[in-house]
N, CA, C and O atoms as a GROMACS GRO file, in nm:
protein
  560
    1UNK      N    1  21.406 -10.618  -9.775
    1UNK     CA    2  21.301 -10.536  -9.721
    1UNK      C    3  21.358 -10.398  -9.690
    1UNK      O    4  21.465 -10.386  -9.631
    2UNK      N    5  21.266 -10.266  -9.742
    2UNK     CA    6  21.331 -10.176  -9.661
    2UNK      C    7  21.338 -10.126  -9.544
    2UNK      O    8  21.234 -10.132  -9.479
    3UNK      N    9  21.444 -10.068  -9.486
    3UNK     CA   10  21.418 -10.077  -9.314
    3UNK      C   11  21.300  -9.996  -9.244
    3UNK      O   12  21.290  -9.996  -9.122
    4UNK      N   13  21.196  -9.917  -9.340
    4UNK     CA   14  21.106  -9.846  -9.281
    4UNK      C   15  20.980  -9.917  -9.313
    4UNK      O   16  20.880  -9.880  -9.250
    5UNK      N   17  20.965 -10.015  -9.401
    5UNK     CA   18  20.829 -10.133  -9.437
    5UNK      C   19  20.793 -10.164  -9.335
    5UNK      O   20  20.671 -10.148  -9.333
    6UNK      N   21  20.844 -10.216  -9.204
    6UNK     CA   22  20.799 -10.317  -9.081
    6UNK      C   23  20.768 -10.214  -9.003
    6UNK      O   24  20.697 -10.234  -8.905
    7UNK      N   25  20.815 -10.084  -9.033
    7UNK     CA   26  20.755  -9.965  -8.906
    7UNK      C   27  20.637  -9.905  -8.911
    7UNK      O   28  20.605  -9.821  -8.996
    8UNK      N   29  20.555  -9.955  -8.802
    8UNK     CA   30  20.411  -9.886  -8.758
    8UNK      C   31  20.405  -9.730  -8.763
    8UNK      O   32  20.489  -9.640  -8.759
    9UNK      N   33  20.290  -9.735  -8.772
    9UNK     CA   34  20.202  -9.574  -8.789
    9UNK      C   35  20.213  -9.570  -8.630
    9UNK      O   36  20.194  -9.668  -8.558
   10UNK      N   37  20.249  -9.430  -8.582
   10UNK     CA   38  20.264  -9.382  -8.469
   10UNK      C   39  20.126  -9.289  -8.445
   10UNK      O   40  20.092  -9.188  -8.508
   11UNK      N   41  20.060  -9.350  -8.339
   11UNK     CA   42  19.946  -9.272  -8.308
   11UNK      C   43  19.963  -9.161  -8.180
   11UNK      O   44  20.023  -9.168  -8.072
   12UNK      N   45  19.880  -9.055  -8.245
   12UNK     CA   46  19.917  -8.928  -8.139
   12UNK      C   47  19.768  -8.900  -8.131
   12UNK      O   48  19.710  -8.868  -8.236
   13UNK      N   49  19.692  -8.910  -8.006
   13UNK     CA   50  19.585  -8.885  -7.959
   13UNK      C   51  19.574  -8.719  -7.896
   13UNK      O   52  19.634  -8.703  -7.790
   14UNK      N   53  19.532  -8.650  -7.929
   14UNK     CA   54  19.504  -8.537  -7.948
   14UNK      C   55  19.342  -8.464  -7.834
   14UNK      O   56  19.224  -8.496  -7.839
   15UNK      N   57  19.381  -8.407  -7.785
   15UNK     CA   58  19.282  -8.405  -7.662
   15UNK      C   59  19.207  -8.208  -7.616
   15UNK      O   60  19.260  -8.119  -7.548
   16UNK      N   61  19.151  -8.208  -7.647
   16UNK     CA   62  19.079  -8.114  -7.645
   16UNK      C   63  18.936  -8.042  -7.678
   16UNK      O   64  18.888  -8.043  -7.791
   17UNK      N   65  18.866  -7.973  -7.554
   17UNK     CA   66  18.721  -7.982  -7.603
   17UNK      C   67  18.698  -7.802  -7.722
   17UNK      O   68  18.582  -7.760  -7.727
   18UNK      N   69  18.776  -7.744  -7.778
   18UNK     CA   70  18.774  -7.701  -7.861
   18UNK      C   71  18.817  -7.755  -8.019
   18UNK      O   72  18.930  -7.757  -8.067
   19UNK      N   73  18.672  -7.802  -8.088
   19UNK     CA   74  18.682  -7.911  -8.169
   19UNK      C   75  18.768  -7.833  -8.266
   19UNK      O   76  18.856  -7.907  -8.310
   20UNK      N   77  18.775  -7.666  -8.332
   20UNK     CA   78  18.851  -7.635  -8.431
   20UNK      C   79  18.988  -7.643  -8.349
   20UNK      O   80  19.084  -7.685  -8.414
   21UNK      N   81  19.005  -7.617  -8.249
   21UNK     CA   82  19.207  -7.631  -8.230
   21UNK      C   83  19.274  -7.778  -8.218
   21UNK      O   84  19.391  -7.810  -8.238
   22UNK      N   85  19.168  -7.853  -8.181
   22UNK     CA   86  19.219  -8.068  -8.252
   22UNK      C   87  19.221  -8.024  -8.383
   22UNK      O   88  19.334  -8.012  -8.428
   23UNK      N   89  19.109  -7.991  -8.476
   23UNK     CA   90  19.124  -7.989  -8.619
   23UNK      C   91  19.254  -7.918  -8.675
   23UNK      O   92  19.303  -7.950  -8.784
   24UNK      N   93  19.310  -7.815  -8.589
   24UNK     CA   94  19.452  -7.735  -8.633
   24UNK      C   95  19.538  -7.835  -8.584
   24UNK      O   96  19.594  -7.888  -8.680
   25UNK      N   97  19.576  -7.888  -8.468
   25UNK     CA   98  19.673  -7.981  -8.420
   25UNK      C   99  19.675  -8.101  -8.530
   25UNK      O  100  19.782  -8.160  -8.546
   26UNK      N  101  19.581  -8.133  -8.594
   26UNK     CA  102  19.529  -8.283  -8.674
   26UNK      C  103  19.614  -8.252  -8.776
   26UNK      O  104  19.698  -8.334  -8.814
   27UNK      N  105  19.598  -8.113  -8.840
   27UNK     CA  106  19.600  -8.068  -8.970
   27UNK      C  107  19.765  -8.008  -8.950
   27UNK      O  108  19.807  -7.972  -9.060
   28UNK      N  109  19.828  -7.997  -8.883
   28UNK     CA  110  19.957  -7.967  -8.824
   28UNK      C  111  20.054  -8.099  -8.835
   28UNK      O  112  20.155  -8.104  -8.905
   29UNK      N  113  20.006  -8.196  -8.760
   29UNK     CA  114  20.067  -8.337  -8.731
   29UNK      C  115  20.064  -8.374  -8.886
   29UNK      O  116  20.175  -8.414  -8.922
   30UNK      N  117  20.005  -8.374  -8.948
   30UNK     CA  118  19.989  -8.433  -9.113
   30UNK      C  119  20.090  -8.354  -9.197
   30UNK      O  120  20.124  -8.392  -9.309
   31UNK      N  121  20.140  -8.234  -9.133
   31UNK     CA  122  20.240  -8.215  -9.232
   31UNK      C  123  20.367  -8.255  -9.186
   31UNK      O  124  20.448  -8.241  -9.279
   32UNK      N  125  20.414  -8.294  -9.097
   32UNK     CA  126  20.532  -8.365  -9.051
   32UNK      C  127  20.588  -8.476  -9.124
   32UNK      O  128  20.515  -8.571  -9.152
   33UNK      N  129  20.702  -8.474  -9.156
   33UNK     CA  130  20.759  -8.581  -9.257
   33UNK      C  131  20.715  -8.753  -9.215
   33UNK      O  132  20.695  -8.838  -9.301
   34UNK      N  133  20.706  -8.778  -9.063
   34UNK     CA  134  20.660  -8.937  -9.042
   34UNK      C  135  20.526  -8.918  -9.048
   34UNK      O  136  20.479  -8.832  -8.973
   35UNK      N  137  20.447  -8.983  -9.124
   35UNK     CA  138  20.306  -9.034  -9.110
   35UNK      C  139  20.242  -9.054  -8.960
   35UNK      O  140  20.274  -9.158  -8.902
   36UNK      N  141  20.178  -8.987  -8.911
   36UNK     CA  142  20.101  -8.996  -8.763
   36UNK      C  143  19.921  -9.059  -8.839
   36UNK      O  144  19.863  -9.050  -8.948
   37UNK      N  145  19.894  -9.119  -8.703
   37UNK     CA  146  19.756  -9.119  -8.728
   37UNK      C  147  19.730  -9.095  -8.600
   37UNK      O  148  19.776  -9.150  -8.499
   38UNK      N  149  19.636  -8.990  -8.614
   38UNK     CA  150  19.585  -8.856  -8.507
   38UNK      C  151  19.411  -8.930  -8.482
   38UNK      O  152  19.333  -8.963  -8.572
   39UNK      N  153  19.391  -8.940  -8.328
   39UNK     CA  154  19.309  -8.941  -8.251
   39UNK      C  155  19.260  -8.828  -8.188
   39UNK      O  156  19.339  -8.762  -8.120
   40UNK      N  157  19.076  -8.773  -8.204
   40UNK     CA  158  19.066  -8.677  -8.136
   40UNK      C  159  18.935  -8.690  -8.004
   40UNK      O  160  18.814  -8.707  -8.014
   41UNK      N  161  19.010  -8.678  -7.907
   41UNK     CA  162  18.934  -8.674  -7.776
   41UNK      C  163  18.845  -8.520  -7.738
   41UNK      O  164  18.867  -8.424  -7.811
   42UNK      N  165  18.781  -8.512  -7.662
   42UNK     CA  166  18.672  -8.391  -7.648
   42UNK      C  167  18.683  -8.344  -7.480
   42UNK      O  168  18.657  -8.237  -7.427
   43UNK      N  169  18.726  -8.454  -7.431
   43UNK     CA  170  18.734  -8.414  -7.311
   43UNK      C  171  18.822  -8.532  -7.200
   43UNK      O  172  18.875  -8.620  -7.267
   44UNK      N  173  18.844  -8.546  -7.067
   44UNK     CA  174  18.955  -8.573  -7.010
   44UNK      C  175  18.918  -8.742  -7.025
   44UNK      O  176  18.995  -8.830  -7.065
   45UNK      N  177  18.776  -8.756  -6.981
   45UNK     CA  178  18.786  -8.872  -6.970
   45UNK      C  179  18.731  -8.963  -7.072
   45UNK      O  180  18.705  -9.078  -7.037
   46UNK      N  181  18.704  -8.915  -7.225
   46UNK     CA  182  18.706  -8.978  -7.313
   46UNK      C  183  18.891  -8.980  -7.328
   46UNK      O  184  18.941  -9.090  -7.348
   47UNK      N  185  18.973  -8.875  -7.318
   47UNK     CA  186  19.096  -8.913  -7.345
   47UNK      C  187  19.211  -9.067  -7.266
   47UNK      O  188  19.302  -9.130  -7.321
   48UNK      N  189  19.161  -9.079  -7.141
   48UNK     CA  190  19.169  -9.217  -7.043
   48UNK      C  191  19.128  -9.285  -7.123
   48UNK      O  192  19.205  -9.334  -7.205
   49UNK      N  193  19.025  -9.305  -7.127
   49UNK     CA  194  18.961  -9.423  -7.259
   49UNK      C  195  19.014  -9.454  -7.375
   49UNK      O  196  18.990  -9.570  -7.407
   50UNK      N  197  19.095  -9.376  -7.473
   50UNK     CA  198  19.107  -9.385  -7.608
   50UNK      C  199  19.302  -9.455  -7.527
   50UNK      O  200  19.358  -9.556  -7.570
   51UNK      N  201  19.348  -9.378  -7.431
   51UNK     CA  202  19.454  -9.451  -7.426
   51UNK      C  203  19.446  -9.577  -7.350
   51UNK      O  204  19.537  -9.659  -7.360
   52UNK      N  205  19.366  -9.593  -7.293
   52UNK     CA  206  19.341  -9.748  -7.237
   52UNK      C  207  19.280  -9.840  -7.382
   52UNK      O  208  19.290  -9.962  -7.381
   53UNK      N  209  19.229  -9.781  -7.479
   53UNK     CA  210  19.185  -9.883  -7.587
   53UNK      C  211  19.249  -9.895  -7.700
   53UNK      O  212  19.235  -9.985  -7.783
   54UNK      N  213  19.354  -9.760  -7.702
   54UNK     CA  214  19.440  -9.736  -7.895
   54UNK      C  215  19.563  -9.744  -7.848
   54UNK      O  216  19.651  -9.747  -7.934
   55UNK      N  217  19.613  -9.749  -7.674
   55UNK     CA  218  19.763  -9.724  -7.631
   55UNK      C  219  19.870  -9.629  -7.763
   55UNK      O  220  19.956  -9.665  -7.844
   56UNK      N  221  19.801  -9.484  -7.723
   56UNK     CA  222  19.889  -9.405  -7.798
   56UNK      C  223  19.993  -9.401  -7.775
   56UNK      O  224  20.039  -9.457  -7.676
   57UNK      N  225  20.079  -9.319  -7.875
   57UNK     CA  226  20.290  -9.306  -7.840
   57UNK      C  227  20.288  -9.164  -7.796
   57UNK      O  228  20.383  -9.116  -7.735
   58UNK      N  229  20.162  -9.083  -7.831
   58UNK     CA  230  20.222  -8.950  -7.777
   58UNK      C  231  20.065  -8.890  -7.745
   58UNK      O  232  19.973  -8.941  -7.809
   59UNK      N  233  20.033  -8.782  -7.648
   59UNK     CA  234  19.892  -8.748  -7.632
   59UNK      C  235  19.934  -8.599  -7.615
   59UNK      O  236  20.033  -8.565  -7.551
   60UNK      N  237  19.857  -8.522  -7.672
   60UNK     CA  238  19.850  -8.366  -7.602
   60UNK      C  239  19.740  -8.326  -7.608
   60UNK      O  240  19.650  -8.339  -7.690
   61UNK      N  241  19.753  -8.252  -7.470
   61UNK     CA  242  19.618  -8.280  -7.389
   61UNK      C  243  19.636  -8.127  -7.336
   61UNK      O  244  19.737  -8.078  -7.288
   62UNK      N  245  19.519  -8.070  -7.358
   62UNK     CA  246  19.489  -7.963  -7.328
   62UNK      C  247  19.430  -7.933  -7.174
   62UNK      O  248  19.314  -7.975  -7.178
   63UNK      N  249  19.449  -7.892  -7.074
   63UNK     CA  250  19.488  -7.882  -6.913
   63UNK      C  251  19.315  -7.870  -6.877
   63UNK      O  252  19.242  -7.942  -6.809
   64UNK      N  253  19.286  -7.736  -6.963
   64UNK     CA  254  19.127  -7.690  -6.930
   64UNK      C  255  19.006  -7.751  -7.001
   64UNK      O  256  18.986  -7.710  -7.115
   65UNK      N  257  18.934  -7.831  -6.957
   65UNK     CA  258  18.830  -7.908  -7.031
   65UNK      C  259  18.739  -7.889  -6.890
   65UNK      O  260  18.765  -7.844  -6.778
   66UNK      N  261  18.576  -7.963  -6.975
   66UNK     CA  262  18.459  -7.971  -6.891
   66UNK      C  263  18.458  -8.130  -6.877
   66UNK      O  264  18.500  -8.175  -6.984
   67UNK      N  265  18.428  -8.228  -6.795
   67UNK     CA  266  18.360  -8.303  -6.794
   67UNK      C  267  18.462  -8.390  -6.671
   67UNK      O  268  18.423  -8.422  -6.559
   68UNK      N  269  18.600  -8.416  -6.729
   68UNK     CA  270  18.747  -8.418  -6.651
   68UNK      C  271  18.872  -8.325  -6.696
   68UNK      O  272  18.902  -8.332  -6.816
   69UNK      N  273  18.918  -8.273  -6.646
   69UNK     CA  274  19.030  -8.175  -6.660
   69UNK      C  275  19.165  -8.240  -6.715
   69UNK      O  276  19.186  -8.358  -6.690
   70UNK      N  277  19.239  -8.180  -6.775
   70UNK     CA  278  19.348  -8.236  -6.803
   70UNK      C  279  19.476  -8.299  -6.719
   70UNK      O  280  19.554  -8.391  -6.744
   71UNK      N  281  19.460  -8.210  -6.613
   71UNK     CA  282  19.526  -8.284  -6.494
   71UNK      C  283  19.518  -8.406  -6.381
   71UNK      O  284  19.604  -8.464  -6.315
   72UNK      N  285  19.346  -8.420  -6.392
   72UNK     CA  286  19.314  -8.568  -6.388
   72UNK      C  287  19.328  -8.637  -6.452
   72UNK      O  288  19.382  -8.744  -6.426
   73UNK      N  289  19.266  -8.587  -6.603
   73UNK     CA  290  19.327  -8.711  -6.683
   73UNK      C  291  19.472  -8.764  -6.692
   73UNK      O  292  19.489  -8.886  -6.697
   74UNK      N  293  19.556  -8.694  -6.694
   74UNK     CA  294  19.672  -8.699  -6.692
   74UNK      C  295  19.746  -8.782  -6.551
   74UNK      O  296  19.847  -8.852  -6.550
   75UNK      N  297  19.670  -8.751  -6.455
   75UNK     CA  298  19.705  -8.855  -6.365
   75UNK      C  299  19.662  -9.005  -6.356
   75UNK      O  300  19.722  -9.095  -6.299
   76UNK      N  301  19.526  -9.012  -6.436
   76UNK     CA  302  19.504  -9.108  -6.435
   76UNK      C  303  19.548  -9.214  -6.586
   76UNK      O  304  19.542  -9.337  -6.585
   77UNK      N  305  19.588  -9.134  -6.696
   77UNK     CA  306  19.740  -9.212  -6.778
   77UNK      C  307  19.818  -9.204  -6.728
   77UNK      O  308  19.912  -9.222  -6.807
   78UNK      N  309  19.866  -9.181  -6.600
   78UNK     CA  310  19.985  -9.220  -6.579
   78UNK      C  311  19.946  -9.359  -6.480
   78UNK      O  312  20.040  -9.432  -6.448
   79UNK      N  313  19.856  -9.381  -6.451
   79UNK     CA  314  19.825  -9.529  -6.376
   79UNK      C  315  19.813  -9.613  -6.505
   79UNK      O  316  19.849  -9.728  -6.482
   80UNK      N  317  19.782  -9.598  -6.607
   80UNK     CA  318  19.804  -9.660  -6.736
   80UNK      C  319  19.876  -9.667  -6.772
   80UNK      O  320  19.906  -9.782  -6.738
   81UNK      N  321  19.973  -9.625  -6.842
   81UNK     CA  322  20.107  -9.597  -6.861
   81UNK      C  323  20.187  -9.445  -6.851
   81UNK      O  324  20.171  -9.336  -6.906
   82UNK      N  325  20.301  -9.512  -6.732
   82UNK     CA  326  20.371  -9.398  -6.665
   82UNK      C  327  20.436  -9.336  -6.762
   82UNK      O  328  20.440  -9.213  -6.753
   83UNK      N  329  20.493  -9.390  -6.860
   83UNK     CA  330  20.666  -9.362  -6.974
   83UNK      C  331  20.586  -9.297  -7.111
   83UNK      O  332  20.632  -9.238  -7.208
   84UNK      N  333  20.459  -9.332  -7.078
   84UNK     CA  334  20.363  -9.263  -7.203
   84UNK      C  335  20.417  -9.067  -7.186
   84UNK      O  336  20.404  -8.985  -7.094
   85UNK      N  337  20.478  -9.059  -7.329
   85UNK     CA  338  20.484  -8.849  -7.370
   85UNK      C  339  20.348  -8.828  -7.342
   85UNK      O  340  20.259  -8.906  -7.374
   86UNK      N  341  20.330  -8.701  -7.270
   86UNK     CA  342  20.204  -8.628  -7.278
   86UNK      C  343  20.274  -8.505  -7.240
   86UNK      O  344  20.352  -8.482  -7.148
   87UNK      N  345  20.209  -8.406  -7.372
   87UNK     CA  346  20.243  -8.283  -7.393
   87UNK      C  347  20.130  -8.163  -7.372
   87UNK      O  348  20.056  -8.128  -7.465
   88UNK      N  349  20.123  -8.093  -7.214
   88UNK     CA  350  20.022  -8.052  -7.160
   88UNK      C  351  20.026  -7.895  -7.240
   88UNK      O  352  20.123  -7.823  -7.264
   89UNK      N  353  19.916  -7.882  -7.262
   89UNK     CA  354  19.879  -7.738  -7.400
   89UNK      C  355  19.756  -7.708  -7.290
   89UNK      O  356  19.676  -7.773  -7.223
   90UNK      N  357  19.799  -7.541  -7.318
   90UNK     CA  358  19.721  -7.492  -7.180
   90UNK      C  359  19.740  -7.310  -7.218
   90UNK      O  360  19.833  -7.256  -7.277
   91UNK      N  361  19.621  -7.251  -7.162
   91UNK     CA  362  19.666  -7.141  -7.195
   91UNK      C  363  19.756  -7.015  -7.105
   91UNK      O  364  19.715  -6.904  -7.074
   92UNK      N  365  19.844  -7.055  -7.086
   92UNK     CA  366  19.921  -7.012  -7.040
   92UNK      C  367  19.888  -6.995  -6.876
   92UNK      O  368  19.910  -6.897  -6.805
   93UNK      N  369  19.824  -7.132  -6.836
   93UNK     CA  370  19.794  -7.108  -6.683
   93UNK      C  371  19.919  -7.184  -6.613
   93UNK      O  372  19.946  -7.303  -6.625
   94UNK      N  373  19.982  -7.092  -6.542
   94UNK     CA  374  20.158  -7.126  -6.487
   94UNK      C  375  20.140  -7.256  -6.359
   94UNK      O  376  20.230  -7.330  -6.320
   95UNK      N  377  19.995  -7.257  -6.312
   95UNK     CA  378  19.926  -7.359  -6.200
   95UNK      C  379  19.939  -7.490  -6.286
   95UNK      O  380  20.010  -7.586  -6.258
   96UNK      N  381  19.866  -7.478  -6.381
   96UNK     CA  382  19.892  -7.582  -6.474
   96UNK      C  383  20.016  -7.629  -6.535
   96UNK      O  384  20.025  -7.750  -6.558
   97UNK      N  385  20.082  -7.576  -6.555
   97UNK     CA  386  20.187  -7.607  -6.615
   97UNK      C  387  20.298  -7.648  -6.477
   97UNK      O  388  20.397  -7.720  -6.488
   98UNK      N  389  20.253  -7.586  -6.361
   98UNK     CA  390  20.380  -7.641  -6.273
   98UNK      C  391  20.286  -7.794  -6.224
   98UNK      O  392  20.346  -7.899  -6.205
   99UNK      N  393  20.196  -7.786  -6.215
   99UNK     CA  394  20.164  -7.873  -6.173
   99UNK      C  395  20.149  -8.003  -6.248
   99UNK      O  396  20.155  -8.110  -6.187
  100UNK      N  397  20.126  -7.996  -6.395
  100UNK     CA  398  20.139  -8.093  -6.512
  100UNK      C  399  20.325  -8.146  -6.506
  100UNK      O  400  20.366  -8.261  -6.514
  101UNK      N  401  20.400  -8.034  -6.491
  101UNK     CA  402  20.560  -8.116  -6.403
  101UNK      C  403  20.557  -8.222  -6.347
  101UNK      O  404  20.583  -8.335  -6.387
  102UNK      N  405  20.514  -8.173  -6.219
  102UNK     CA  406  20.490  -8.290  -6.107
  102UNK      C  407  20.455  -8.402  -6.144
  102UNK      O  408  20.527  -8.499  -6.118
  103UNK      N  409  20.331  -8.416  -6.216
  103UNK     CA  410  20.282  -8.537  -6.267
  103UNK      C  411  20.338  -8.617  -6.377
  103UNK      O  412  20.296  -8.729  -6.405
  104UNK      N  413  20.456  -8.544  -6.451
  104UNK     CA  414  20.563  -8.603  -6.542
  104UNK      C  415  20.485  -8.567  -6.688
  104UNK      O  416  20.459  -8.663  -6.761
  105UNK      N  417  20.456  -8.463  -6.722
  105UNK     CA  418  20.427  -8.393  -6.855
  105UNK      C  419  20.571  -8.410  -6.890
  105UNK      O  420  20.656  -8.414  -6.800
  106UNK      N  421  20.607  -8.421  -7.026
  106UNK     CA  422  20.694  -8.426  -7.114
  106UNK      C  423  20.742  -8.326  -7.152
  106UNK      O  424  20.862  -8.324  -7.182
  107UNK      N  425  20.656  -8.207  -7.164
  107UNK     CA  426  20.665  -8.039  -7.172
  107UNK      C  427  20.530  -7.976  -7.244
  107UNK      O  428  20.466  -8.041  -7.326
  108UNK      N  429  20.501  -7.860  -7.208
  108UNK     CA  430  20.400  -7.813  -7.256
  108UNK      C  431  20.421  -7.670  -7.408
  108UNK      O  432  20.519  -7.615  -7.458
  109UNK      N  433  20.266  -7.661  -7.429
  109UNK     CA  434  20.292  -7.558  -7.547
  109UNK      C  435  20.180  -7.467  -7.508
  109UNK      O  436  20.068  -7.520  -7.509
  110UNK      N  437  20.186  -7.348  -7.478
  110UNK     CA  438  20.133  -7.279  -7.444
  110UNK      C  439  20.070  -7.252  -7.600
  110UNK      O  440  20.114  -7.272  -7.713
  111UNK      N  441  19.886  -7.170  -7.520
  111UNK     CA  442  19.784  -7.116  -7.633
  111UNK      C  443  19.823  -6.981  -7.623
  111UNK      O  444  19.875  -6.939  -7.520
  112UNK      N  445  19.800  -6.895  -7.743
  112UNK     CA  446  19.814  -6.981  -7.859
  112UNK      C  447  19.955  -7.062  -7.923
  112UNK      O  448  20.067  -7.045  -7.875
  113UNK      N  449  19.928  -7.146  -8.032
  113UNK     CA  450  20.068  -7.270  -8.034
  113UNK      C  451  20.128  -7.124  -8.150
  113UNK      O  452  20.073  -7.040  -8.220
  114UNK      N  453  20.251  -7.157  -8.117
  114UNK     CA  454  20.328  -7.104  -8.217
  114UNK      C  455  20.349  -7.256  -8.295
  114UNK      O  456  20.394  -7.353  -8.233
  115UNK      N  457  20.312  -7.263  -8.429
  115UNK     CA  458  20.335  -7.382  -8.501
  115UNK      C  459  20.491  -7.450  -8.546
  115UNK      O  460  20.522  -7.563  -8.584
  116UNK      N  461  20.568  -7.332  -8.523
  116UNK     CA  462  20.705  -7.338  -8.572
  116UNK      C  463  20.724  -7.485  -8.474
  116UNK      O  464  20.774  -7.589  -8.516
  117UNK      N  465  20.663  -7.460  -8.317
  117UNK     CA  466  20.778  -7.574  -8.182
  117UNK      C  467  20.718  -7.717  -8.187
  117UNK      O  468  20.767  -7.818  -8.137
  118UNK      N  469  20.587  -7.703  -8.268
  118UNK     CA  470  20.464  -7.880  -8.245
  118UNK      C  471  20.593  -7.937  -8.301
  118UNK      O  472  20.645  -8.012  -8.218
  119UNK      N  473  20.671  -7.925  -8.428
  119UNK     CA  474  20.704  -8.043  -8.491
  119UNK      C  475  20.842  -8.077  -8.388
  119UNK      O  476  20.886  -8.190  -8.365
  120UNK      N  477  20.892  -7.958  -8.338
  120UNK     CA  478  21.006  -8.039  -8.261
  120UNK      C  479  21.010  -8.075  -8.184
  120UNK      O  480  21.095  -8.157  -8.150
  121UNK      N  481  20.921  -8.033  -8.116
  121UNK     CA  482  20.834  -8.091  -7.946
  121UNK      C  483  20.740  -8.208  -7.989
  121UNK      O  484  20.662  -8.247  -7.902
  122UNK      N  485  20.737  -8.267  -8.103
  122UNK     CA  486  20.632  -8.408  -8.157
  122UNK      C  487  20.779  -8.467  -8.151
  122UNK      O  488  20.807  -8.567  -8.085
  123UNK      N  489  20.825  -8.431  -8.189
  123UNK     CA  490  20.982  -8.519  -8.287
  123UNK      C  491  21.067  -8.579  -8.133
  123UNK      O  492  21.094  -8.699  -8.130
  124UNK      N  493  21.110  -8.481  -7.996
  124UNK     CA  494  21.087  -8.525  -7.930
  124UNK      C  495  21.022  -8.596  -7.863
  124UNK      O  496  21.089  -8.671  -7.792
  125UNK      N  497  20.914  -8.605  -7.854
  125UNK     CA  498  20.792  -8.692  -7.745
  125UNK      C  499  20.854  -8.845  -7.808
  125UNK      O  500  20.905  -8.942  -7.752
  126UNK      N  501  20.822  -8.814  -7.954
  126UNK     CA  502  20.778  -8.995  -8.018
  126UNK      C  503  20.962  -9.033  -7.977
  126UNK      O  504  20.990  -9.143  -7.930
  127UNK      N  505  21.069  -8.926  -8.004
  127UNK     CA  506  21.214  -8.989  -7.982
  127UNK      C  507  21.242  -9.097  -7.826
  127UNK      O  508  21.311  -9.195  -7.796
  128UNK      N  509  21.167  -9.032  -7.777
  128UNK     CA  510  21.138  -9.045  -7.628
  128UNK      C  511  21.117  -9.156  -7.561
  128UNK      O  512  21.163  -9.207  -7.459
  129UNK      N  513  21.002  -9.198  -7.675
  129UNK     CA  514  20.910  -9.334  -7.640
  129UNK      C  515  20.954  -9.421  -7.736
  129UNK      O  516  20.899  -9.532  -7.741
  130UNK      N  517  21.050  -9.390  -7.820
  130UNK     CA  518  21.055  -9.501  -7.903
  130UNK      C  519  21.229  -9.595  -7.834
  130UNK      O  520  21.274  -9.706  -7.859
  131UNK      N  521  21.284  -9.473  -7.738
  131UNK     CA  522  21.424  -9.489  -7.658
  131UNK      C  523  21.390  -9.496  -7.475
  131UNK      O  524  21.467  -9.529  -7.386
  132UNK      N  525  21.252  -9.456  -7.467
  132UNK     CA  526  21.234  -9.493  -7.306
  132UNK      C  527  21.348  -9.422  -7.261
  132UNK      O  528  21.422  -9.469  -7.174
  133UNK      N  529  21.369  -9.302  -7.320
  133UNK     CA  530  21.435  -9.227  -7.216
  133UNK      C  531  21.382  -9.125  -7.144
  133UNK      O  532  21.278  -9.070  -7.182
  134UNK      N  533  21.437  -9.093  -7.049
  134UNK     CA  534  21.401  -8.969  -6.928
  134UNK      C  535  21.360  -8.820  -7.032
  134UNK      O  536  21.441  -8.758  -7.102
  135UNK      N  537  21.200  -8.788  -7.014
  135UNK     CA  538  21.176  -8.652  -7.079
  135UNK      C  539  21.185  -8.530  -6.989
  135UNK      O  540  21.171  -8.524  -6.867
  136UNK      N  541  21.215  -8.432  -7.078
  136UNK     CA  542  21.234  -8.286  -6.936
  136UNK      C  543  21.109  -8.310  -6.921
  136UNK      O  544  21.019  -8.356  -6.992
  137UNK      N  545  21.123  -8.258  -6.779
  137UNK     CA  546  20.990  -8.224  -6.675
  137UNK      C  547  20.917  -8.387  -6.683
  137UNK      O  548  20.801  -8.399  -6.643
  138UNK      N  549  20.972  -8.476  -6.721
  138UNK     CA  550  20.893  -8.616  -6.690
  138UNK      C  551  21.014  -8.711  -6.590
  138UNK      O  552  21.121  -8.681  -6.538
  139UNK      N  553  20.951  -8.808  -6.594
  139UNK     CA  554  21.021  -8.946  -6.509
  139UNK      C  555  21.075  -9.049  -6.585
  139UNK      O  556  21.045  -9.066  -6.703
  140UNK      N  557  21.136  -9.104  -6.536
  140UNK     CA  558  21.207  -9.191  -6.605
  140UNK      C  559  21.120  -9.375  -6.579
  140UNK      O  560  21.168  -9.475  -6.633
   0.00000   0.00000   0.00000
């Protein structure tokens, strides 16, 4: 057998209520050398939901939404799973971003994304969760 046959598709749930910048993140993740299959959420608390029902390996989640915010949601995956990467994308609000720390964000990417950092900041998250090790700005 080869040693990559038995390895699962890594799902990265994708969270944001600007439907064309999921469609750029979607269309981003697909060019990365490992095969992802990309989930797209609209807002905080359809994103709770999709990880309580698809248990993603990696989520980035955009801070500013209508309905639940990214920082609730984000607190409330972490009552779901704590060791879960979530990579808080935000537009450069520094409240958000210190405060997505606290709550054990994995690291964030400020709007707009420079596309060059998704793949090494993806490449991290999934390294992360696939070794359960300690992420900057997260918990162990």
């Amino acid at each position: 057998m080869q040693p990559n046959a038995s390895r699962r598709v890594r799902r990265v749930l994708v969270v944001d209520d600007e439907l064309e910048f999921a469609i750029l993140m979607n269309d981003v993740l697909a060019t990365l050398p490992e095969p992802l299959n990309v989930e797209i959420a609209g807002n905080g608390r359809d994103a709770v939901e999709a990880v309580r029902r698809a248990a993603p390996d990696l989520v980035m989640l955009d801070a500013n939404m209508p309905v639940m915010n990214g920082l609730d949601a984000l607190r409330h995956i972490r009552e779901l799973d704590p060791k879960l990467p979530v990579v808080l994308v935000t537009a450069t609000d520094c409240h958000s971003i210190a405060e997505g720390l606290l709550v054990g964000v994995f690291g964030y990417l400020p709007k707009p994304i420079d596309l060059r950092y998704v793949a090494h900041l993806v490449d991290l998250a999934l390294s992360s969760r696939a070794g359960d090790t300690t992420a900057p700005g997260g918990r162990r």
